[in-house]
KEDREN-630015 format. One record per residue (C-alpha): x, y, z. Coordinates in nm, 4 decimals, padded with zeros to 6 digits. Layout:
BEGIN
<atom x="X" y="Y" z="Z"/>
...
END
This chain:
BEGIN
<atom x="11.2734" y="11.2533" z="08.7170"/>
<atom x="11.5398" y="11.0584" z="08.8731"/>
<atom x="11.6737" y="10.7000" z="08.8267"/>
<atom x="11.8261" y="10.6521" z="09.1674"/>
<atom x="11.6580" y="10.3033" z="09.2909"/>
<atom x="11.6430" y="09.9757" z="09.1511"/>
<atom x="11.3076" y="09.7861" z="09.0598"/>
<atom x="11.2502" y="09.5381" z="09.3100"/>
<atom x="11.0168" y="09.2361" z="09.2940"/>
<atom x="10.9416" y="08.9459" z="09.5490"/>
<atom x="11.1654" y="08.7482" z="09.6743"/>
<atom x="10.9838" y="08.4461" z="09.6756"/>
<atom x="10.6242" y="08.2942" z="09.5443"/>
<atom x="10.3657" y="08.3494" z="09.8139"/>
<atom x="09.9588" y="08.2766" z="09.8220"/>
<atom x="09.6476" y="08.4023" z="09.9360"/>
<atom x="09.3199" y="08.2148" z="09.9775"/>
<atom x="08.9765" y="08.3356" z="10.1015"/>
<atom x="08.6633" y="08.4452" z="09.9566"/>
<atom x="08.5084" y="08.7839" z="09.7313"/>
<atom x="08.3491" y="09.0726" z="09.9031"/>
<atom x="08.1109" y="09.1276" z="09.6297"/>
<atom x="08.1024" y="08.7398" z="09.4334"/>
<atom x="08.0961" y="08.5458" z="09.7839"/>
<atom x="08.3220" y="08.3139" z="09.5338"/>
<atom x="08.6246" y="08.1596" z="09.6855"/>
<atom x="08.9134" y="08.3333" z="09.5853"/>
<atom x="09.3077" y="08.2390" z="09.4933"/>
<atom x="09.5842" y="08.5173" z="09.4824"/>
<atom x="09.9587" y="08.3924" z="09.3934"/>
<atom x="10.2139" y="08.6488" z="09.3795"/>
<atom x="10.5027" y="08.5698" z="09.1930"/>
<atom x="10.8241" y="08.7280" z="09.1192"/>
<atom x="10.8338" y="08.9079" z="08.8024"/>
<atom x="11.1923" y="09.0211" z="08.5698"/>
<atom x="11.2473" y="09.4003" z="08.5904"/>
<atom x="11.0002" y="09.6488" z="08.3378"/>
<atom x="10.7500" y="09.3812" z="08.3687"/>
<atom x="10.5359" y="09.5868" z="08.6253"/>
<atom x="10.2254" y="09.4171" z="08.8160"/>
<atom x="10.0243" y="09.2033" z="08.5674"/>
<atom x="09.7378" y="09.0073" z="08.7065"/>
<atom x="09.6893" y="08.6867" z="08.5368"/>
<atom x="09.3290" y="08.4972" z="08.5371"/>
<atom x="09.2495" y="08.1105" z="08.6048"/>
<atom x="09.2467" y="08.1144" z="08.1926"/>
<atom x="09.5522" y="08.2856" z="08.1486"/>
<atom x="09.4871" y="08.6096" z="08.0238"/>
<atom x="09.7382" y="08.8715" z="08.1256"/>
<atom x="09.5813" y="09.2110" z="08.2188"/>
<atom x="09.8201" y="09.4676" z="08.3302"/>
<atom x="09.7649" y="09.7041" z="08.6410"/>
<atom x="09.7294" y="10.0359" z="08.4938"/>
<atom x="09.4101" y="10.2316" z="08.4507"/>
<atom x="09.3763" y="10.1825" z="08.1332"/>
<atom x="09.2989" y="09.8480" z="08.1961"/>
<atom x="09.0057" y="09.9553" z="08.4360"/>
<atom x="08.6601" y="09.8660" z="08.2896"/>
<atom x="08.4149" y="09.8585" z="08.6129"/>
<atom x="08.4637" y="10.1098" z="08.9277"/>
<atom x="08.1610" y="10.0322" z="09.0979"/>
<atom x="08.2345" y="09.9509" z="09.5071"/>
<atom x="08.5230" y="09.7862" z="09.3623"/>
<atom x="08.8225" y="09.8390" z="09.0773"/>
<atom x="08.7979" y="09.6315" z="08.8444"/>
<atom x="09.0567" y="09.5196" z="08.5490"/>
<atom x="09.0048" y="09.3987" z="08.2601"/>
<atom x="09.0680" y="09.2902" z="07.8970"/>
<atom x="08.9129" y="09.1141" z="07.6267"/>
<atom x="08.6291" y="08.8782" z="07.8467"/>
<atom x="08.9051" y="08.8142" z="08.1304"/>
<atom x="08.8537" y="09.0178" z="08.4097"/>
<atom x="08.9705" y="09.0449" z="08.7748"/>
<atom x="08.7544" y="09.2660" z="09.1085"/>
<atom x="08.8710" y="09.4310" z="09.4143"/>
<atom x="09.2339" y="09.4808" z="09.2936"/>
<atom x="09.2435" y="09.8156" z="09.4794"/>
<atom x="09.3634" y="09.7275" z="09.8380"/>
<atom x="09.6498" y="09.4608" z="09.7190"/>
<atom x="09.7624" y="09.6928" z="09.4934"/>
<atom x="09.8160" y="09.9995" z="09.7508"/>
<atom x="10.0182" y="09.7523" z="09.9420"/>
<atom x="10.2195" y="09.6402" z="09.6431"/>
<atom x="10.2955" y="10.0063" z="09.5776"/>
<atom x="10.3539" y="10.1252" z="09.9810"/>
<atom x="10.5815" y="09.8017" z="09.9670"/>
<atom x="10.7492" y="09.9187" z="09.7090"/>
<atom x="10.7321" y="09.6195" z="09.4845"/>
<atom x="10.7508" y="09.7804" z="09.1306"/>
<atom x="10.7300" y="09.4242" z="08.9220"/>
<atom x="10.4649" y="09.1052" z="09.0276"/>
<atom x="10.2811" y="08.8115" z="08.8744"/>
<atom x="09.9538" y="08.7909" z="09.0239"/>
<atom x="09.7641" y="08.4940" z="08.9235"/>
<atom x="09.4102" y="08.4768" z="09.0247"/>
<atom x="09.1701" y="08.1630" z="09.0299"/>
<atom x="08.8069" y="08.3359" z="09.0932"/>
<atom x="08.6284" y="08.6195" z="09.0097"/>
<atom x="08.8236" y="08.8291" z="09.2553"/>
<atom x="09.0549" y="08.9131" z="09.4861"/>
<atom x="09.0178" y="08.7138" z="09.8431"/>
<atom x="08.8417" y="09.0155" z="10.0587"/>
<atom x="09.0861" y="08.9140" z="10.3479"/>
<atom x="08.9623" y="09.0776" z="10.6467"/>
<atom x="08.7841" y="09.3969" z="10.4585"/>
<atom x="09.1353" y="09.5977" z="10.4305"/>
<atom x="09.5193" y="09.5794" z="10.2988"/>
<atom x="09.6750" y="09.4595" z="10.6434"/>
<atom x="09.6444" y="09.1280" z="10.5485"/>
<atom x="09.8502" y="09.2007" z="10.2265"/>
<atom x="10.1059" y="09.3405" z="10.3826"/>
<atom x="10.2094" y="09.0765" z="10.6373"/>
<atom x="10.1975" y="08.8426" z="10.3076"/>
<atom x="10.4291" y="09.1026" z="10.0936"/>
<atom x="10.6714" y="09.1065" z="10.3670"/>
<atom x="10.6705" y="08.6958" z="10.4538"/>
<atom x="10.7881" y="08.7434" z="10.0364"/>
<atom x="11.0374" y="08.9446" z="10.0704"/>
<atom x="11.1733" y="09.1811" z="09.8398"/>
<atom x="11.4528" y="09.1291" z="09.5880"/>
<atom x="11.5912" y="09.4193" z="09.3688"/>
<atom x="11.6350" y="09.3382" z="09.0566"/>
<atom x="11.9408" y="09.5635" z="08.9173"/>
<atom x="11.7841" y="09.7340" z="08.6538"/>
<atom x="11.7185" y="10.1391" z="08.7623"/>
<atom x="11.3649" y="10.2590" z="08.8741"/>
<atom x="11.2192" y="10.5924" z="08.7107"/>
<atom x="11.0894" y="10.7685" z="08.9189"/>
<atom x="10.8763" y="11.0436" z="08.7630"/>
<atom x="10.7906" y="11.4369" z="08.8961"/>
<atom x="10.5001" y="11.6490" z="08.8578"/>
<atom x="10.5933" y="12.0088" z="08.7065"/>
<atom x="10.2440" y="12.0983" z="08.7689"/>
<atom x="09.9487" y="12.0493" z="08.9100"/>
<atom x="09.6878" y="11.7635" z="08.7383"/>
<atom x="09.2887" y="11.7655" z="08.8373"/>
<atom x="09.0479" y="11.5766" z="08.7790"/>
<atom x="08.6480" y="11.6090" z="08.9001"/>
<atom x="08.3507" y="11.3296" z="08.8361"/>
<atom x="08.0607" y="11.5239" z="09.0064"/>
<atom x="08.0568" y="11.6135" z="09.3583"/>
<atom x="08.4284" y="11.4297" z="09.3734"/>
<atom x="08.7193" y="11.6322" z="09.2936"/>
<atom x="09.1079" y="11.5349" z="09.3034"/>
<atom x="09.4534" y="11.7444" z="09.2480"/>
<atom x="09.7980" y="11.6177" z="09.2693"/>
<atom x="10.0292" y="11.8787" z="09.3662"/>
<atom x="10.3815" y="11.8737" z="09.2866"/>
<atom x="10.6313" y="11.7781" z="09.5694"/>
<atom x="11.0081" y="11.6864" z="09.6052"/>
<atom x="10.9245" y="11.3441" z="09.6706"/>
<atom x="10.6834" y="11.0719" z="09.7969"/>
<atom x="10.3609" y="11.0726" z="09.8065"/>
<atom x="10.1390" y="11.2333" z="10.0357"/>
<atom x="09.7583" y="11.2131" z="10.0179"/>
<atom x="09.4738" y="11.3943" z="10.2015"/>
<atom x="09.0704" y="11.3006" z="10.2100"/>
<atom x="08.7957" y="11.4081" z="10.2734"/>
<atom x="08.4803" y="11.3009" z="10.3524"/>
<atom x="08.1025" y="11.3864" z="10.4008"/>
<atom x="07.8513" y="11.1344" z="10.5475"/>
<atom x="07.6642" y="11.4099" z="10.7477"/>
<atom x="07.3123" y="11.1981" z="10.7319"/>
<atom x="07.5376" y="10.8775" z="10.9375"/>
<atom x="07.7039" y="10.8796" z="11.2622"/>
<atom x="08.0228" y="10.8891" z="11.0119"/>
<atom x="07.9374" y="11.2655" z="10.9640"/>
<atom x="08.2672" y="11.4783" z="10.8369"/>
<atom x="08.5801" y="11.3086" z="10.8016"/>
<atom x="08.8991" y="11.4603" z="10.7352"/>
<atom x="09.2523" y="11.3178" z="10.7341"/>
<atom x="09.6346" y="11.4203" z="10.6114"/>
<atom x="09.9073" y="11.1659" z="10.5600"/>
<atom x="10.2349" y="11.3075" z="10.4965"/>
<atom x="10.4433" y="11.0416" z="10.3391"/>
<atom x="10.2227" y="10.7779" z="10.3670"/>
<atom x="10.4904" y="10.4994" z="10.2484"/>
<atom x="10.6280" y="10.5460" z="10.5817"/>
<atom x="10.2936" y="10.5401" z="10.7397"/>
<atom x="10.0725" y="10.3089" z="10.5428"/>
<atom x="10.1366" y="09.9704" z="10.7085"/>
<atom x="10.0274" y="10.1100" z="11.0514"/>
<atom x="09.7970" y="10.3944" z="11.0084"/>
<atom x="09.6229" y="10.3148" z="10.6472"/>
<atom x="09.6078" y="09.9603" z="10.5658"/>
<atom x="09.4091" y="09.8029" z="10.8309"/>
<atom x="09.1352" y="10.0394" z="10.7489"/>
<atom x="08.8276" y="09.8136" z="10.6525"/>
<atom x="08.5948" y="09.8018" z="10.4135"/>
<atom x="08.2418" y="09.9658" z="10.4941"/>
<atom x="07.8535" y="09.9985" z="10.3491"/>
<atom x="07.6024" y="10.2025" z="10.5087"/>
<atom x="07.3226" y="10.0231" z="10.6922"/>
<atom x="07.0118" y="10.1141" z="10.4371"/>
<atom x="07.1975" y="09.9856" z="10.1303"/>
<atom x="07.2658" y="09.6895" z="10.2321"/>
<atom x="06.9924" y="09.4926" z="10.1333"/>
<atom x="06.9729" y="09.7202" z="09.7955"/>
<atom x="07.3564" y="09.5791" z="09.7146"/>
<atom x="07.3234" y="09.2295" z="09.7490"/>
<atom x="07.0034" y="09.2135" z="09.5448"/>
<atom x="07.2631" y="09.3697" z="09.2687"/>
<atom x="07.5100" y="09.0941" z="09.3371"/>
<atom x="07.7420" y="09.2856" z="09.5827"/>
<atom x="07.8387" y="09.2438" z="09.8894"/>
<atom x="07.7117" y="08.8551" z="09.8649"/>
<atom x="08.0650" y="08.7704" z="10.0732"/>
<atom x="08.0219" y="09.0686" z="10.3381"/>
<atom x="08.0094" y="08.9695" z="10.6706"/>
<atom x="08.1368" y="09.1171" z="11.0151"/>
<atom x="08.4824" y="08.9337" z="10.9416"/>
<atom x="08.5792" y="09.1648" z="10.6229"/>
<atom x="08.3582" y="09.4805" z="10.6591"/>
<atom x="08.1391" y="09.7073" z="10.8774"/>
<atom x="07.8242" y="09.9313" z="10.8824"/>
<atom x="07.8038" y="10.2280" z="10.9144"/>
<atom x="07.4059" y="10.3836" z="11.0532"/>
<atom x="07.2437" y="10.7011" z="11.1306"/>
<atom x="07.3262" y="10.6585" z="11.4864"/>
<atom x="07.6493" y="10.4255" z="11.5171"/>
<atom x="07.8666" y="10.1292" z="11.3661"/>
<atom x="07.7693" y="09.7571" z="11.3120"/>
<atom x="08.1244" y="09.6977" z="11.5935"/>
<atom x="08.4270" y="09.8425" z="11.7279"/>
<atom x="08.6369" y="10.0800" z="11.4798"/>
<atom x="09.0429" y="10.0305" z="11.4587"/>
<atom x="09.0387" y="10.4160" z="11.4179"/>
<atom x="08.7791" y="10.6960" z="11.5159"/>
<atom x="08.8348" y="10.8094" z="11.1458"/>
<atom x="08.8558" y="10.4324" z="11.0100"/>
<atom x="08.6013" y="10.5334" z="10.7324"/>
<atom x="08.8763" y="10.7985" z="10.6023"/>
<atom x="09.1062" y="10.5910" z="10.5990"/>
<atom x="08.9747" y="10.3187" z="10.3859"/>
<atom x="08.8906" y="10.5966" z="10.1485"/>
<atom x="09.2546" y="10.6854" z="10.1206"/>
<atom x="09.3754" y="10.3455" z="10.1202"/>
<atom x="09.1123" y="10.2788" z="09.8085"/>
<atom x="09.3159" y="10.6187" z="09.6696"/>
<atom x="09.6258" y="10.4777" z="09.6939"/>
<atom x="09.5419" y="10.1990" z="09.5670"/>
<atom x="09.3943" y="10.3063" z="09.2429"/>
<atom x="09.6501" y="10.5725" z="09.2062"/>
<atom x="09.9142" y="10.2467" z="09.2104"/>
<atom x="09.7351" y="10.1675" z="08.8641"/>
<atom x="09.9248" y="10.4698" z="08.7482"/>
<atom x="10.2452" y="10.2508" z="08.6563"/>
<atom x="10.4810" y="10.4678" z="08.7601"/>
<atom x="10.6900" y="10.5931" z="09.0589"/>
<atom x="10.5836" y="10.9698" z="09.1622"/>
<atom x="10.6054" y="11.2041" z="09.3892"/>
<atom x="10.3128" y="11.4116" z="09.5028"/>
<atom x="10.0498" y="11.5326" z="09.7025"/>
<atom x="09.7028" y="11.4058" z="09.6620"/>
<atom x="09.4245" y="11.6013" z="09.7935"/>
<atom x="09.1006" y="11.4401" z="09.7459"/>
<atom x="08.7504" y="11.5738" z="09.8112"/>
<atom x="08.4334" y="11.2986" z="09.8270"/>
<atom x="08.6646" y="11.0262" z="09.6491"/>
<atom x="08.5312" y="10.7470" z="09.4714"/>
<atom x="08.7174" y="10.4462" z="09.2231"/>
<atom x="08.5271" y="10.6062" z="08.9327"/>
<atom x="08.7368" y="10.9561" z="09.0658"/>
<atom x="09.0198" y="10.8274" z="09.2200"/>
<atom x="09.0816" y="10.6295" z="08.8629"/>
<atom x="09.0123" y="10.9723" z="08.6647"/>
<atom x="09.2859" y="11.0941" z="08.8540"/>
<atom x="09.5426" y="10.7641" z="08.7638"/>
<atom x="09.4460" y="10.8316" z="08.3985"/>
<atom x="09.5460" y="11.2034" z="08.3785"/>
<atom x="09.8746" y="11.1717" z="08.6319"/>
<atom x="09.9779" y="10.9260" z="08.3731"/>
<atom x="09.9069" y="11.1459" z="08.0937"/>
<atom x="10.0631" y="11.4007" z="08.2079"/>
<atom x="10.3970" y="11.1920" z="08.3904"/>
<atom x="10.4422" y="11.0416" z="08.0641"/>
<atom x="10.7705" y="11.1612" z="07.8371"/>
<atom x="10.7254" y="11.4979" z="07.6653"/>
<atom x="10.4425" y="11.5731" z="07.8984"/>
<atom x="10.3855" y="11.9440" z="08.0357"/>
<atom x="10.2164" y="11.7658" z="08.3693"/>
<atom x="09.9216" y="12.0074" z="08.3204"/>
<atom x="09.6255" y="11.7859" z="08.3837"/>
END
């Protein structure tokens, strides 16, 4: 582990509005500046302060969700992954609404906004943490490792939608901090065709429309894709963004294999287990 960095935060208050994917509520993110070892902490309409780590996670269900005592906060997972690719180590996030604003379906939207903030460092030293060995984690057909690696993180997915024109998906990003603004973040949001209907009679998707997500059918896609592979990468931006709920810098490589929230938040759990002080980083 190294301590070569400072923590950074934002450089200045900025603010989101739109409405939920899932609630069709309209939604309110501020992102404020936050003093060093404070890390991100979403704060509700109430007040509640809920920290982003997975610990904090109590519903993974087309969404991450955080959550403590009755407060809770949904879809944290793509502004997160571009809190993390931005580097921003320590955040406010005060939310009015059930959710995060869906934006349009991915993180680009995020981004522009973290960098219209800024970024301040803060003077105090970042930690960044190291694998000494490898750290699984499985939740049926999904699987996940983390590899050790000199630095950064690097994540691969894979996918398999055989019975939809998605079919096999496969895709490697090699230092994806470098990468993530332009080839991951504005990766949308998709459902397949025959759930639709089955979703929003369980109160999701009530805010989907062709503005913040697309369908994916047995023989082609609800529009025009940003990327051939677009339903890859929103898999690995959802990674990235749950693996943010980790708390900690680290370097690795993430390989992961059918990924889910419920998965991809199996695998926060144990990398912070086993990238905590004292830890043998065996997962």
């Amino acid at each position: 582990m190294g301590k070569n960095a400072e923590q950074t935060t934002l450089a200045r208050a900025i603010t989101q509005h739109g409405i939920g994917l899932h609630t069709g509520a309209s939604a309110c993110v501020s992102l404020l500046p936050a003093a060093p070892d404070t890390g991100i902490v979403f704060v509700t309409s109430s007040g509640a302060e809920i920290p982003a780590l997975a610990d904090f996670v109590v519903g993974t269900e087309r969404a991450t969700t955080l959550g403590r005592g009755n407060e809770c906060v949904r879809a944290v997972e793509h502004l997160m992954a571009a809190l993390y690719m931005a580097g921003i180590d320590n955040a406010r996030v005060e939310v009015e609404g059930p959710e995060a604003p869906a934006c349009d379906g991915s993180a680009r939207e995020w981004v522009s906004l973290i960098r219209r903030a800024g970024k301040r460092r803060l003077g105090a030293a970042r930690e960044t943490r190291s694998l000494e060995a490898p750290v699984w984690s499985a939740d049926g057909d999904s699987w996940h490792v983390a590899l050790p690696a000199k630095a950064g993180l690097s994540v691969g997915v894979a996918v398999d939608y055989s019975a939809t024109v998605a079919g096999r998906q496969t895709l490697w990003l090699a230092h994806a901090a470098r990468r993530f603004a332009r080839d991951l973040a504005p990766a949308r949001t998709f459902a397949f065709e025959d759930e639709i209907e089955q979703l929003r009679s369980s109160g999701l998707a009530r805010g989907g429309g062709a503005e913040n997500a697309f369908t994916v059918g047995r023989d082609g896609y609800s529009g025009p894709l940003r990327f051939p592979d677009e339903v890859a990468r929103h898999k690995a931006l959802d990674l990235i963004g749950d693996l943010a709920l980790c708390g900690l810098r680290f370097g690795a490589q993430v390989i992961a294999v059918r990924p889910g929230h419920r998965s991809n938040v199996a695998l926060a759990k144990a990398l912070r287990a086993a990238l905590a002080p004292g830890a043998s980083g065996l997962g």
